[in-house]
C-alpha positions as CSV (number, residue, x, y, z in Angstrom):
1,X,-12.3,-29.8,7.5
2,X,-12.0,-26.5,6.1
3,X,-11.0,-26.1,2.2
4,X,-9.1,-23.7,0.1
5,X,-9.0,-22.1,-3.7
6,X,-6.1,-21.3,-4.5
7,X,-3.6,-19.7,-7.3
8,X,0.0,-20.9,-5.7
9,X,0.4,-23.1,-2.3
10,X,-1.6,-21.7,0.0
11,X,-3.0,-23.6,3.3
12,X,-6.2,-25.2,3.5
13,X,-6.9,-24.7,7.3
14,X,-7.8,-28.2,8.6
15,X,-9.0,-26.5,11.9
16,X,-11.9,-23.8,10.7
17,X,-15.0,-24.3,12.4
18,X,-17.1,-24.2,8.7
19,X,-16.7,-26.0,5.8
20,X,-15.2,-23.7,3.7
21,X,-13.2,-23.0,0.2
22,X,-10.5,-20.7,0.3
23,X,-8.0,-19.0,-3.0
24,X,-5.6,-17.6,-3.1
25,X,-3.7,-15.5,-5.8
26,X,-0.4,-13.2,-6.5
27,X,-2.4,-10.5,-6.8
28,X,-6.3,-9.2,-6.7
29,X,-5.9,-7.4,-10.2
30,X,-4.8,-7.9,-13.8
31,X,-1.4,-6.0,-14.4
32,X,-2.2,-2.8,-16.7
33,X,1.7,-1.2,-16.9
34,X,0.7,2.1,-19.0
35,X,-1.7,2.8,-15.6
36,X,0.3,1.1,-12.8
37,X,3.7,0.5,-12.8
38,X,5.7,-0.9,-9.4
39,X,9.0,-0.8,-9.7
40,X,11.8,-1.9,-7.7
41,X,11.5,-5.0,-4.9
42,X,8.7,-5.7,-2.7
43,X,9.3,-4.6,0.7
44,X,7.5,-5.3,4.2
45,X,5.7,-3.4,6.5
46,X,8.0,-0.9,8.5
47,X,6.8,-1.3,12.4
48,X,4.9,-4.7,12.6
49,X,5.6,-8.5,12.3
50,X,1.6,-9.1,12.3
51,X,-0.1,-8.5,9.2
52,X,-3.9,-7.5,9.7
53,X,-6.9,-7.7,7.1
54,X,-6.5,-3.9,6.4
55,X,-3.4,-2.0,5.2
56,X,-3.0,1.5,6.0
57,X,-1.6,3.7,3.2
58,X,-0.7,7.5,3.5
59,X,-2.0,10.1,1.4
60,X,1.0,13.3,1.2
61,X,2.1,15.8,-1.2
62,X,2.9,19.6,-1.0
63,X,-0.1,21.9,-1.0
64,X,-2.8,22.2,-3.6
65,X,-1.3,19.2,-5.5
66,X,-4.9,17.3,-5.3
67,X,-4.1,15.5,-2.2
68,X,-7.8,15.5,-0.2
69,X,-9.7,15.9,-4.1
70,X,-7.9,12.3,-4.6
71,X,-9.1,11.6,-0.9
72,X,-12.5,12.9,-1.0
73,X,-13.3,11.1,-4.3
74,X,-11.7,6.9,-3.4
75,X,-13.2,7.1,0.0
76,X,-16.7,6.7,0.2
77,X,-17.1,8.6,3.5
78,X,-14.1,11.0,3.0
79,X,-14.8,14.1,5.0
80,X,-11.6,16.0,4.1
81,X,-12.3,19.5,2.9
82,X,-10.5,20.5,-0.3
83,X,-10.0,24.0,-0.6
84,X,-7.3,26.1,-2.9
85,X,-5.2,27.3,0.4
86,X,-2.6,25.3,2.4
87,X,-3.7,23.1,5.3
88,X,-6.9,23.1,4.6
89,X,-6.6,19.3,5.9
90,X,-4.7,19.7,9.5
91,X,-5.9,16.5,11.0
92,X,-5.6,13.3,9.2
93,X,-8.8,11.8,7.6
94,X,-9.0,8.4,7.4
95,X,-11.0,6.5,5.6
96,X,-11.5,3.0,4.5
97,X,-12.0,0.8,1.5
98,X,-13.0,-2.1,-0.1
99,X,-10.5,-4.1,-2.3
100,X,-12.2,-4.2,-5.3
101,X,-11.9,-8.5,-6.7
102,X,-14.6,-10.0,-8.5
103,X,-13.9,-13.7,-7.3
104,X,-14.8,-12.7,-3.9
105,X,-18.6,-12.6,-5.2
106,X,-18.2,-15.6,-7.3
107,X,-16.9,-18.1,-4.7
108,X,-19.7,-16.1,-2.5
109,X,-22.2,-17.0,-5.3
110,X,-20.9,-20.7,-5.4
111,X,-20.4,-21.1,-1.8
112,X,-24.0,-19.5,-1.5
113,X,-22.9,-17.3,1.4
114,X,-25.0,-14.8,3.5
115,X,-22.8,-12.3,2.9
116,X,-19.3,-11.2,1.2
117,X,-16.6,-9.6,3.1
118,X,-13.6,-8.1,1.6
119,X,-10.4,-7.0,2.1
120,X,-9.8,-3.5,3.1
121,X,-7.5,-0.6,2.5
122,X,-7.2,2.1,4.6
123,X,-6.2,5.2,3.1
124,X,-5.3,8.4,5.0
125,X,-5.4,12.5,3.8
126,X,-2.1,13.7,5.5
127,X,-1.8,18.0,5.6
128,X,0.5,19.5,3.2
129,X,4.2,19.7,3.7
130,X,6.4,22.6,2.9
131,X,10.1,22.6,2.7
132,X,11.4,23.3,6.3
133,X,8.7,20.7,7.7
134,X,11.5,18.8,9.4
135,X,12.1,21.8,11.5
136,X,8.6,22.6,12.5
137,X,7.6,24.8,9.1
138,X,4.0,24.6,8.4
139,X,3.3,22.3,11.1
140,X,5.4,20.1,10.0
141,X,6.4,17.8,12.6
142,X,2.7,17.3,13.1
143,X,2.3,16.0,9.7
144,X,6.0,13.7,9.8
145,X,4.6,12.3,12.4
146,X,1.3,10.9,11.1
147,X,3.4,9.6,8.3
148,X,5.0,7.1,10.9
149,X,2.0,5.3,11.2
150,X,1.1,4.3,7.7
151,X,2.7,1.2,6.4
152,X,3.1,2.7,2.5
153,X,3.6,6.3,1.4
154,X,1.0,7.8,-1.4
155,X,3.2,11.0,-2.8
156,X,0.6,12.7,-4.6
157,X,2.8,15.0,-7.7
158,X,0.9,17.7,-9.6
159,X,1.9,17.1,-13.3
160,X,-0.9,19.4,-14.9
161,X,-1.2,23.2,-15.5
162,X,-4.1,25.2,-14.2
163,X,-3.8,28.7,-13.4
164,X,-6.8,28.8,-11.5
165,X,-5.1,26.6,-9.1
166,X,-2.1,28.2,-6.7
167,X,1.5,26.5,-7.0
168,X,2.5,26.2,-3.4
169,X,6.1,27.2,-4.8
170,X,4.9,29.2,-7.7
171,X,5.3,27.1,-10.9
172,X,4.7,23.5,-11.6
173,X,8.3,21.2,-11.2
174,X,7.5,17.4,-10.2
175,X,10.9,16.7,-9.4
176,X,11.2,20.0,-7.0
177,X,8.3,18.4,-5.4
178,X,9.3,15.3,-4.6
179,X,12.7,16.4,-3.3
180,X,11.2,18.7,-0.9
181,X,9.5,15.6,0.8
182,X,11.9,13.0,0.1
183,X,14.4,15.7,2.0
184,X,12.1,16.0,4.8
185,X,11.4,12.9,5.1
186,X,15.1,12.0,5.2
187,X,16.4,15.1,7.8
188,X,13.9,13.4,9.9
189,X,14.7,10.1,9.8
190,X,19.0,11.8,9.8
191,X,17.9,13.1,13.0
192,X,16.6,10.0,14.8
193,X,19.1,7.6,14.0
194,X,22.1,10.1,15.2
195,X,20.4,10.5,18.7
196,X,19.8,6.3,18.2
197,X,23.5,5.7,17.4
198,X,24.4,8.5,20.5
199,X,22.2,6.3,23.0
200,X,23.8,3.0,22.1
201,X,27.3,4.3,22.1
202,X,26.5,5.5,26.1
203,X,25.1,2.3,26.6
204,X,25.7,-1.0,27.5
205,X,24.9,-4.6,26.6
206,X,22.9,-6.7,29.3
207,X,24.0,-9.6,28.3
208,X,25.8,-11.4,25.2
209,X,22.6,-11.6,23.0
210,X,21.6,-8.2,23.3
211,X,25.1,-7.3,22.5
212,X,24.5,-9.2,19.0
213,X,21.7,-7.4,18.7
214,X,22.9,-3.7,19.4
215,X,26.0,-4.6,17.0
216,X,23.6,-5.5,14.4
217,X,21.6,-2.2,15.2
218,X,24.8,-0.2,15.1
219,X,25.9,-1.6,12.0
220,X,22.3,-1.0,10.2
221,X,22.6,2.7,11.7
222,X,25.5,3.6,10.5
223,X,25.2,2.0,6.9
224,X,21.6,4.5,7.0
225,X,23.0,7.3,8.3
226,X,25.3,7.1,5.2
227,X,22.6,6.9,2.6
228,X,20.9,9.6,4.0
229,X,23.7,11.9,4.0
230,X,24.3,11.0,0.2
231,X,20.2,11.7,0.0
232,X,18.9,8.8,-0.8
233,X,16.0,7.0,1.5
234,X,17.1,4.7,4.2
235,X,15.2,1.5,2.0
236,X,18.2,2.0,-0.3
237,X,20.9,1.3,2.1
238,X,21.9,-2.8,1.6
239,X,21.3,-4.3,5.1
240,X,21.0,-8.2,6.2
241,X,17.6,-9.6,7.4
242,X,18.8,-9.4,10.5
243,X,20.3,-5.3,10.1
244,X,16.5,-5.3,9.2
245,X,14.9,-6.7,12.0
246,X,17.2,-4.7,14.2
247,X,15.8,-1.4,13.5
248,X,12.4,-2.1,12.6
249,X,11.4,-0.5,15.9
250,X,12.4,2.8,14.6
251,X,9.6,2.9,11.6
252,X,12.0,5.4,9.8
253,X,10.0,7.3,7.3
254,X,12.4,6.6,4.4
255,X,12.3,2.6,4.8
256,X,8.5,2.9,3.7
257,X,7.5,1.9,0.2
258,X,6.6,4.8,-1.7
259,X,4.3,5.0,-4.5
260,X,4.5,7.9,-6.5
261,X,0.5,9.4,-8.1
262,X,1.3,11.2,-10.8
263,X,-1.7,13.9,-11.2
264,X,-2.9,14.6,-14.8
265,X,-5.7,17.0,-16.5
266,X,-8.3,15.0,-17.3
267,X,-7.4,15.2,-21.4
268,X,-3.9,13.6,-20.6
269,X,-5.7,10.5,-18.4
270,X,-5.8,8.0,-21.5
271,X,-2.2,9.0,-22.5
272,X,0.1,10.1,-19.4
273,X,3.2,9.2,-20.9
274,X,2.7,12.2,-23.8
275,X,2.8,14.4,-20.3
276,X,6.5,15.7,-20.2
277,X,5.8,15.8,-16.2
278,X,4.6,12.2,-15.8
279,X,7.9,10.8,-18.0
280,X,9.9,12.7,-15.3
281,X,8.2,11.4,-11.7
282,X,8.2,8.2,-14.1
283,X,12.2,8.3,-14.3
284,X,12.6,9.5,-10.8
285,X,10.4,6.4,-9.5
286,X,12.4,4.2,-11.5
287,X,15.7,5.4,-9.7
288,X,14.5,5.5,-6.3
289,X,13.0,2.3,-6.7
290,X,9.5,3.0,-5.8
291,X,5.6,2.8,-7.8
292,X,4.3,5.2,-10.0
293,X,0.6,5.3,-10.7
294,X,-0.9,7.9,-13.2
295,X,-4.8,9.4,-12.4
296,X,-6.9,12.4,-12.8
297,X,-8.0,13.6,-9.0
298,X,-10.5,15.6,-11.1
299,X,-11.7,12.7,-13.1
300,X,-12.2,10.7,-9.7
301,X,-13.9,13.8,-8.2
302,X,-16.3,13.7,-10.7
303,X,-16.8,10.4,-10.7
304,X,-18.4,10.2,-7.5
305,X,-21.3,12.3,-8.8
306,X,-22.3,9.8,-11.7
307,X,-24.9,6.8,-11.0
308,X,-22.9,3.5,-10.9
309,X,-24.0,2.6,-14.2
310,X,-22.3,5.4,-15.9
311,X,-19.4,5.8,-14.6
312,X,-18.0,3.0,-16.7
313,X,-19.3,4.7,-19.7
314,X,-17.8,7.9,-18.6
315,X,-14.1,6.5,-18.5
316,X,-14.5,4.9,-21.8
317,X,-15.4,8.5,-23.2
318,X,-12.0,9.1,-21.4
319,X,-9.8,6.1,-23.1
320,X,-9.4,4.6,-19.6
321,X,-11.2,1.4,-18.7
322,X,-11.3,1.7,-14.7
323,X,-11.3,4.5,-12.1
324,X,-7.7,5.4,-10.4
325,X,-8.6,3.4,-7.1
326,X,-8.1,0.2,-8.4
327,X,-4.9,1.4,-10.0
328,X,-3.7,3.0,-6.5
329,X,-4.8,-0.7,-4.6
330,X,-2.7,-2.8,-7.3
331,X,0.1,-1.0,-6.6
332,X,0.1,-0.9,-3.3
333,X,-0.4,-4.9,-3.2
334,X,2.4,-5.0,-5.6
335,X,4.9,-2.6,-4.2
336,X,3.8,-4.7,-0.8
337,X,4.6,-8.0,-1.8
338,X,0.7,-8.8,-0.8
339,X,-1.1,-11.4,-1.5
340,X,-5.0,-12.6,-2.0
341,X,-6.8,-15.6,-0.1
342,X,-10.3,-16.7,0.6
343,X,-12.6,-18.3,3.2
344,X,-15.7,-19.2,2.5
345,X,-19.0,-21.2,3.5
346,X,-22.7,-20.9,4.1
347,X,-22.0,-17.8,6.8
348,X,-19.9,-15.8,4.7
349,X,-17.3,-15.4,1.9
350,X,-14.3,-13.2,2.9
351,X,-10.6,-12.1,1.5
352,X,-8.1,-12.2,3.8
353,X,-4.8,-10.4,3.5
354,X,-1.2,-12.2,3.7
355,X,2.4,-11.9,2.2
356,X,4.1,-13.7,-0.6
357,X,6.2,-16.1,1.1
358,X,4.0,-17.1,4.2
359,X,3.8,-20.6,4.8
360,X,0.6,-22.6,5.2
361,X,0.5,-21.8,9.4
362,X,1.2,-18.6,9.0
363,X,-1.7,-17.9,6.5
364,X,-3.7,-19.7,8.9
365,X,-2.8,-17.4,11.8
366,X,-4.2,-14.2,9.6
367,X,-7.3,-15.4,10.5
368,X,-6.9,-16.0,14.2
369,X,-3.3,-16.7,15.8
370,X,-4.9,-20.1,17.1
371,X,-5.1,-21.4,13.8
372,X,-1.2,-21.0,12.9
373,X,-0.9,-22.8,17.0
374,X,-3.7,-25.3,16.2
375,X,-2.1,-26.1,12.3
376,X,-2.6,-30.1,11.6
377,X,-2.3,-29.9,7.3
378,X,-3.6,-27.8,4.2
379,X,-5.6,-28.9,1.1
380,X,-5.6,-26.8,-1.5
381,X,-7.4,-26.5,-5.3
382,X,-6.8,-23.6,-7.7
383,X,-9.1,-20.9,-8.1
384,X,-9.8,-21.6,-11.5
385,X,-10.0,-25.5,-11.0
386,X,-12.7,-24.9,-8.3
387,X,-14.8,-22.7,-10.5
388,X,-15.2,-24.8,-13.0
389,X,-16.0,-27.9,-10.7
390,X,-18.5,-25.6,-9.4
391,X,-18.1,-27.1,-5.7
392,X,-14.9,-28.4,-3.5
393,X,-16.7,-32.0,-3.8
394,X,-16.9,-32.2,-7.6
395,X,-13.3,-30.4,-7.5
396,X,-11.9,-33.6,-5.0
397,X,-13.8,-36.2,-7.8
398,X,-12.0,-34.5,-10.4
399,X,-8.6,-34.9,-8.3
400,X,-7.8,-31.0,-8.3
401,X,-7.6,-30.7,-4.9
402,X,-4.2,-31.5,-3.2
């Protein structure tokens, strides 16, 4: 019989091979709003029903906005050269990280696990975009194209002054910025869907329930191809679950949840919302219904040059209390809808990855998609409850678990 910590009703998997205590929780971070603010519903990922351990967020922004400096500096084995020229970063770097949640080592501590495996987060340094990217500018279609594969968007927005540093466009205008690539992004997505609705117009239904199913399609694509035209995103457009599941196939750029990274100088970190250029990406997030984080790419940079033990130091000297990556995570999770859960036992302790809604199978089948098959019941004790019970048998005796 497997077990299970958890914050709200999540499964206890009956069928795990280990005796093990599982938790789960809405979210792997305290909410900090002057650093990390999601705004606007949670939304799913664009091109896949099966959620995996790791999420894959892009990385964009124009040129020389401190895209690959913000790279280099929250991925440990980031590669991606930062340079003060355009496309210095042509092919995508990936690199992957650890969710940062200090239960994961308690339960590991408790459980006495071997080892402790967390969740990960993919992050990936996409090349600069230019207005006219759409149409091939700057290798454009290049870079649109690695943006279909991410399931949330990372708009990095230079809100600092530097004259050392070369404006792609000459001066420093957030919201310029982010209509350039919010434009792009939707001619792109204008383009597909008019060939789409083309093809299903010259087509024809094999049989009655793909015809409900092209209708649906049709309906969602046209109620798009409106928004887009108005130039707004295609996530904005009010379609039925089912208008949803219709053109999920089409990952359209503009149905990904965007989070917006507003870049500061280092002397505005403790304070963004004194920067005139962080209250208007803050504003523009707000009506486009996306996140908005705030960090220093040059704080982070630095960072990564500091032993461990004074780094934390080092932000404190800064008014902050934390480096940007867990801010970035927390509002991915958040803009996500994504939740936190735990297995653990004498082998390993390891977070697990699932979305808010997900019923006790379903959780199950994260793991291994036998579990959610092989499902018999759940049993389930709160995080906190099994903590201070100190094991998932002194947890039962105090009647915790249910």
């Amino acid at each position: 019989m497997a077990r299970i910590a958890r914050g709200h009703l999540i499964p206890a998997l009956s069928i795990l091979p280990t005796r093990s205590c599982l938790s789960a929780n809405p979210s792997p971070f305290a909410s900090r709003p002057h650093l990390a603010a999601v705004l606007g519903s949670r939304r799913r990922f664009s091109c896949s029903s099966r959620l995996s351990m790791s999420l894959k967020a892009g990385i964009v922004g124009l040129p020389n906005v401190g895209k690959s400096t913000l790279f280099n500096a929250v991925v440990e084995n980031g590669k991606a050269q930062a340079a003060n020229f355009p496309f210095c970063t042509i092919e995508p770097n990936v690199g992957i990280v650890a969710v940062p949640d200090p239960r994961l080592h308690v339960l590991s501590d408790l459980c006495k696990s071997q080892r402790a495996v967390p969740a990960s987060i993919e992050f990936v340094d996409i090349a600069g975009l230019v207005k006219g990217a759409s149409q091939g500018e700057g290798l454009g279609n290049k870079f649109l194209s690695h943006i279909r594969e991410v399931d949330s968007i990372l708009q990095v927005v230079r809100c600092f002054e530097d004259n050392d540093i070369v404006h792609v466009n000459g001066k420093v205008d957030p919201k310029s910025d982010i209509d350039v690539i919010n434009l792009e992004l939707i001619f792109t997505d204008l383009d597909q869907i008019q060939k789409r609705i083309e093809k299903l117009k010259k087509g024809k239904a094999r049989d009655s329930q793909s015809k409900v199913k092209e209708d649906a399609e049709k309906s969602a694509l046209e109620k798009i191809e409106q928004a887009l035209l108005d130039g707004k995103p295609a996530r904005s457009a009010s379609l039925t679950d089912f208008e949803n599941d219709a053109i999920k196939h089409l990952c359209l750029l503009t149905m990904k949840p965007v989070i917006y990274v507003a870049n500061v100088a280092e002397s505005e970190l403790a304070e963004p919302a004194n920067n005139p250029y962080v209250k208007e990406v803050m504003n523009l997030a707000s009506e486009l219904k996306s996140g908005l984080v705030t960090i220093s790419a040059q704080v982070e940079a630095e960072l990564t040059e500091l032993p461990s033990e004074e780094r934390t130091e080092y932000l404190k000297s800064l008014g902050v209390s934390e480096s940007g990556l867990g801010n970035l995570i927390r509002a991915t999770y958040g803009l996500l809808g994504l939740r936190t859960y735990f297995t653990s036992g004498e082998k390993e302790t390891k977070a697990w990855t699932i979305l808010a809604g997900m019923t006790a199978p379903q959780a199950a089948g994260v793991i291994h998609s036998d579990f959610e098959k092989g499902f018999i019941r759940a049993e389930t004790v709160a995080y906190d409850d099994f903590v201070t019970a100190g094991s998932f048998a002194a947890a039962r005796e105090k009647g915790v678990v249910t």
